[in-house]
C-alpha positions in Angstrom: 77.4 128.0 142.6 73.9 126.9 143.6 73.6 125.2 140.0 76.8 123.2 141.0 75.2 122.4 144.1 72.1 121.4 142.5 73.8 119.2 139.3 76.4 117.2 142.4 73.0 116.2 144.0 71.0 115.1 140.9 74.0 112.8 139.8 74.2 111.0 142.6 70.8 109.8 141.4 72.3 108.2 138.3 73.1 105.2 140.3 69.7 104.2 141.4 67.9 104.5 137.9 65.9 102.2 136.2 66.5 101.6 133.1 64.5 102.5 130.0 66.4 103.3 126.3 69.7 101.9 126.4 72.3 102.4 123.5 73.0 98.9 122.1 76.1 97.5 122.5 78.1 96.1 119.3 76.0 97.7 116.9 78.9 97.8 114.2 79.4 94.1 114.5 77.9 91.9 112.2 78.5 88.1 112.3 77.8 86.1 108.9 78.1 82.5 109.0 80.2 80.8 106.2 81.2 77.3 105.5 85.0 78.0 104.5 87.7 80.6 104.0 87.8 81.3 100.8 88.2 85.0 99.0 85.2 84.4 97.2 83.0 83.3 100.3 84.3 86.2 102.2 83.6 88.8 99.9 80.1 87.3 99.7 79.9 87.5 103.5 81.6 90.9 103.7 78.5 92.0 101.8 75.9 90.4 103.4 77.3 92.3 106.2 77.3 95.6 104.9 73.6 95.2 104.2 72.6 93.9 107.4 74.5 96.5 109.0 72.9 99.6 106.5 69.1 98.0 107.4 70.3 97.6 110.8 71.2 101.4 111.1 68.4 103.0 108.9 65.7 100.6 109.1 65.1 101.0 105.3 65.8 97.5 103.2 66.2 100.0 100.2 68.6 102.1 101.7 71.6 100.4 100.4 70.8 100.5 96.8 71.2 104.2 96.7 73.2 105.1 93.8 75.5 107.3 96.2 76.5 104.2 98.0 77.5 101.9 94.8 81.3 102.4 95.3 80.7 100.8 99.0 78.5 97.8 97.9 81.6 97.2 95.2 84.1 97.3 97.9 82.8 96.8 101.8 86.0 96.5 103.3 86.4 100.2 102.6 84.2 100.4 105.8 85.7 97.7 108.1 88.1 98.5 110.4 89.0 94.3 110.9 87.3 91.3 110.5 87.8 87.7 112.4 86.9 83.8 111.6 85.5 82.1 114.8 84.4 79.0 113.3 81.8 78.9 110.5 81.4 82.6 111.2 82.7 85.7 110.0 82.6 88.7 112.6 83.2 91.9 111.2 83.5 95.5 113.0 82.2 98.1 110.9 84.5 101.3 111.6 81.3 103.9 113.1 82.3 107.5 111.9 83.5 106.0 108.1 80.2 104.1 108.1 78.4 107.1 109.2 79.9 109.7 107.1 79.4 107.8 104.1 75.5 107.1 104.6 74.8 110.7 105.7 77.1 111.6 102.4 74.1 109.6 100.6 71.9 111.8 102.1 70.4 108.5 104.3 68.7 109.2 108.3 70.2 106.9 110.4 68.6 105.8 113.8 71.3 106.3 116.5 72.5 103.7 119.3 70.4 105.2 122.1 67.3 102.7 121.5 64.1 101.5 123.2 64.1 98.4 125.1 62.1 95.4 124.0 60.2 93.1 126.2 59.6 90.1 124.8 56.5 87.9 125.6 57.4 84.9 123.2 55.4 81.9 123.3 56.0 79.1 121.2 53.6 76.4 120.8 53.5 72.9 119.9 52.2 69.2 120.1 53.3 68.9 123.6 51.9 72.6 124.6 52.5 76.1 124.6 55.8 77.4 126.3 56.6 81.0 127.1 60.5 81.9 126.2 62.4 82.9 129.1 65.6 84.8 129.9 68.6 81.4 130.7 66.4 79.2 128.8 68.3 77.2 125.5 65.3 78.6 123.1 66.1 82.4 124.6 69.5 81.9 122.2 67.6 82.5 118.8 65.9 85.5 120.0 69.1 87.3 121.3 70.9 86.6 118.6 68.0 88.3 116.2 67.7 91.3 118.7 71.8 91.6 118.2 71.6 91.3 114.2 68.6 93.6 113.9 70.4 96.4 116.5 67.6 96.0 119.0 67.8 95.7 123.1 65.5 93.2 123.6 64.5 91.3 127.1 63.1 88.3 128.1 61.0 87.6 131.0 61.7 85.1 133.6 59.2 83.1 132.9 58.1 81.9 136.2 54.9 80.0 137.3 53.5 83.4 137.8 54.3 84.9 134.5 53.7 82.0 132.7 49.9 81.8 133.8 49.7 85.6 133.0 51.1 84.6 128.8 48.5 82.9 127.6 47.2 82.8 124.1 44.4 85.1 124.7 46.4 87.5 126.6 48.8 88.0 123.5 46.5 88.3 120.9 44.7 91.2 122.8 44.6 94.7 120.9 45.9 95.8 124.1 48.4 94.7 126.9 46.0 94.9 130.1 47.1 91.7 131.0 50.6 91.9 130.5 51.4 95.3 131.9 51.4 94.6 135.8 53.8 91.7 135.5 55.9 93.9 132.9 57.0 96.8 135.0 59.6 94.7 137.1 61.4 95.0 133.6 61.5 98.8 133.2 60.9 97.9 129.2 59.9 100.8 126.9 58.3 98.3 124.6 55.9 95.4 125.2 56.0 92.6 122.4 54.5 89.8 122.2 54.2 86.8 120.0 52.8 84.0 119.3 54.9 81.2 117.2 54.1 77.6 116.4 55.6 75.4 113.7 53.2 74.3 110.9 53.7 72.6 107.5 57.7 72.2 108.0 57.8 76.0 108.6 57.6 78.3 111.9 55.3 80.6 111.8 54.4 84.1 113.9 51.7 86.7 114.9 53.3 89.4 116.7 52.1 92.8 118.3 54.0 95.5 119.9 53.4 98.5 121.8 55.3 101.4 122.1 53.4 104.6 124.5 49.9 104.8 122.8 51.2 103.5 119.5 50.4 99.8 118.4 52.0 97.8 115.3 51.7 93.9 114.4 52.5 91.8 111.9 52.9 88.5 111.0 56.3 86.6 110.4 57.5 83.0 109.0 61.0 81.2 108.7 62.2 77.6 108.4 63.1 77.3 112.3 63.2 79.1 115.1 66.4 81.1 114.5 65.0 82.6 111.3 61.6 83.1 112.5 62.9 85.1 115.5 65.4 86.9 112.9 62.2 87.8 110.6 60.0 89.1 113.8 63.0 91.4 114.8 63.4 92.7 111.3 59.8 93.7 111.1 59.6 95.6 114.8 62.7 97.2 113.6 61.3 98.7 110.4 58.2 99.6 112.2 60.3 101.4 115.2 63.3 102.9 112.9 61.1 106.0 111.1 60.7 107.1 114.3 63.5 107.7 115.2 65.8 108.7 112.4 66.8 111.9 111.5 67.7 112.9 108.0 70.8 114.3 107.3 70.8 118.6 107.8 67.6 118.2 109.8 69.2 118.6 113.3 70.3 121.8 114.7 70.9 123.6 117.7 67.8 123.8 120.2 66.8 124.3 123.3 64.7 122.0 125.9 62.5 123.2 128.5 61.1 120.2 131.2 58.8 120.8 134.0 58.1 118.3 136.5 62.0 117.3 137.2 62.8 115.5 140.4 66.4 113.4 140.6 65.9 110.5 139.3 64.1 112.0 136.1 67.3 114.2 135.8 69.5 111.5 135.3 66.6 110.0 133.1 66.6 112.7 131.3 70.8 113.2 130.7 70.6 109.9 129.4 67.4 110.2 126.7 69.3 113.1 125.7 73.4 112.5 125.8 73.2 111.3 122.2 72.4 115.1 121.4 75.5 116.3 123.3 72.8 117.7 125.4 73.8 120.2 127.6 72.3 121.6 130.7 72.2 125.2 131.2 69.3 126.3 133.8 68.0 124.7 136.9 65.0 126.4 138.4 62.4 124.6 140.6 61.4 121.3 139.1 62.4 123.0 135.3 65.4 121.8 134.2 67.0 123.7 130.3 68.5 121.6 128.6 71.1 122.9 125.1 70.8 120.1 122.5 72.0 119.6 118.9 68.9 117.7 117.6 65.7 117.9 115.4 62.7 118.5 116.9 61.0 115.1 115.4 64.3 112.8 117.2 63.4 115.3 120.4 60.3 114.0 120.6 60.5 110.9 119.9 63.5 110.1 122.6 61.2 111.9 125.3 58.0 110.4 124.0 60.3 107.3 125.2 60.1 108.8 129.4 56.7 109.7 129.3 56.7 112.9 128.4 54.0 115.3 127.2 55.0 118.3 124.8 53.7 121.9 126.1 52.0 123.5 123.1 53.5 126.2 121.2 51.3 128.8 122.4 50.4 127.5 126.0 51.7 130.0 128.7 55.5 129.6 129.8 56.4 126.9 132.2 58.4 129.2 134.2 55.5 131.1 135.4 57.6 134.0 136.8 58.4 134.7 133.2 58.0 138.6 132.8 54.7 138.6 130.7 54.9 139.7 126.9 59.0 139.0 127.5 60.7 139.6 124.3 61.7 135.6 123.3 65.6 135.2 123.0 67.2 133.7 119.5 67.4 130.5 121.2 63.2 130.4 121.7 63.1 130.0 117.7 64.0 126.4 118.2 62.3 125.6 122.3 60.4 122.9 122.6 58.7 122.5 126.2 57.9 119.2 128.1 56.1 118.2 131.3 55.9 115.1 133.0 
């Protein structure tokens, strides 16, 4: 009864969370642009589609020439549950469990909807001066739209007077984001990026940098205008982030979480990081919350590297310290892994 108790009052925290990874929205809907209605065109566009999606959901631009998936490139629409004209564009919805099935049949790793979210420090620069991208503004469009095609939850800043003397030049070129961070955590981001565009020789042109926890990756992007530029930038992060996160198929499994530290807030935190994993909470003692998961432990880690968490070494004394000492481990402590904030 007392664990009842206990989950009623951690819920209620749900509603107050910030938010960190957030599962994308529409990430089985890919929009191609076209310039008429014809078969031909749209079974051009349906495969366009089909690869965007595949890249989109594995991060790997070779992925879709696997010989398992040649029967699909032939024929995409075996994947589509319907597609729509609006305009000069073609939206089609990928059905998810067909489209999944058949990529783990291929034996692909796929990077899940639950994803970490992007802040974007864009500044674009030109004859008339550099101006930092902000969330509203008209030049905001071409960076949504990449962060939708390339599966990512990106942000924007506001861009006020404020933030825009904190995005200068110097501060986004730094190897690290001192500068950045203070006027960063109003946006609860998991990620920092930040770029640096300008348009030279007919073509727009990028240095970005992006940090993720300790990690750091950068890059440099081109593309004939802004819309491709921010489509190429996207692409890139999302390569860079996707390994990460995937899991190949057969490597997840039944395991069991152990967190110390556990107040309300980083319960509901923590039912969230982990829901994708038809997570399961089994023990509330103290501040340690158990969790039953269906995961591997590299996606375990990496989803909880995403809250700040540190793993417990494999040999470090039990987090429940009223563990009887030299306690036979259960079946289930094969596959524990132990956190602490």
């Amino acid at each position: 009864m007392r664990l009842f108790v206990r989950l009623f009052a951690l819920c209620c925290a749900l509603l107050s969370l910030p938010s960190f990874a957030e599962p994308v929205s529409g990430l089985y809907q890919v929009r191609e642009a076209v310039t008429s209605q014809q078969p031909e065109e749209r079974t051009l566009a349906l495969g366009k589609a089909l690869e965007t999606l595949v890249l989109r959901l594995t991060g790997d631009a070779k992925a879709l020439q696997s010989p398992a998936l040649e029967g699909v490139r032939k024929d995409p629409q075996q994947l589509v549950s319907r597609y729509v004209y609006e305009g000069e564009t073609l939206v089609v919805d990928f059905d998810p469990l067909t489209t999944d099935n058949k990529l783990r049949q291929a034996g692909l790793a796929l990077w899940g909807a639950n994803r970490p979210s992007i802040l974007a420090w864009w500044l674009n620069a030109g004859v008339e001066g550099a101006n930092l991208v902000g969330d509203g503004q008209e030049a905001a469009a071409p960076l949504q739209q990449a962060a939708q095609n390339r599966g990512l939850p990106l942000r924007l800043p506001l861009a006020d007077l404020q933030e825009q003397l904190v995005a200068t030049a110097e501060n986004l070129s730094a190897s690290q984001p001192d500068a950045l961070q203070p006027a960063s955590e109003r946006y609860s981001a998991d990620a920092l990026l930040a770029v640096q565009a300008r348009e030279a020789d007919g073509q727009w042109q990028a240095e970005w940098r992006l940090w993720l926890g300790d990690s750091r990756e950068q890059g440099k992007a081109q593309g004939i205008d802004q819309k491709a530029l921010a489509d190429a930038v996207l692409l890139a992060v999302s390569e860079r982030l996707a390994p990460r996160f995937v899991v190949k198929p057969g490597a997840a499994g039944a395991m069991v979480v152990e967190v110390q530290g556990a107040d309300l807030s980083r319960y509901a935190e923590l039912a969230r990081l982990l829901e994708p994993f038809a997570a399961r909470l089994s023990k509330v003692k103290g501040d340690q919350l158990t969790w039953q998961v269906n995961a591997s432990a590299e996606q375990l880690r990496a989803q909880l590297g995403l809250a700040g968490l540190q793993e417990v070494p494999a040999d470090a004394a039990p987090l429940d310290a009223s563990a009887a000492a030299g306690a036979t481990p259960t079946s289930a402590a094969v596959n524990l892994l132990r956190f602490r904030w």
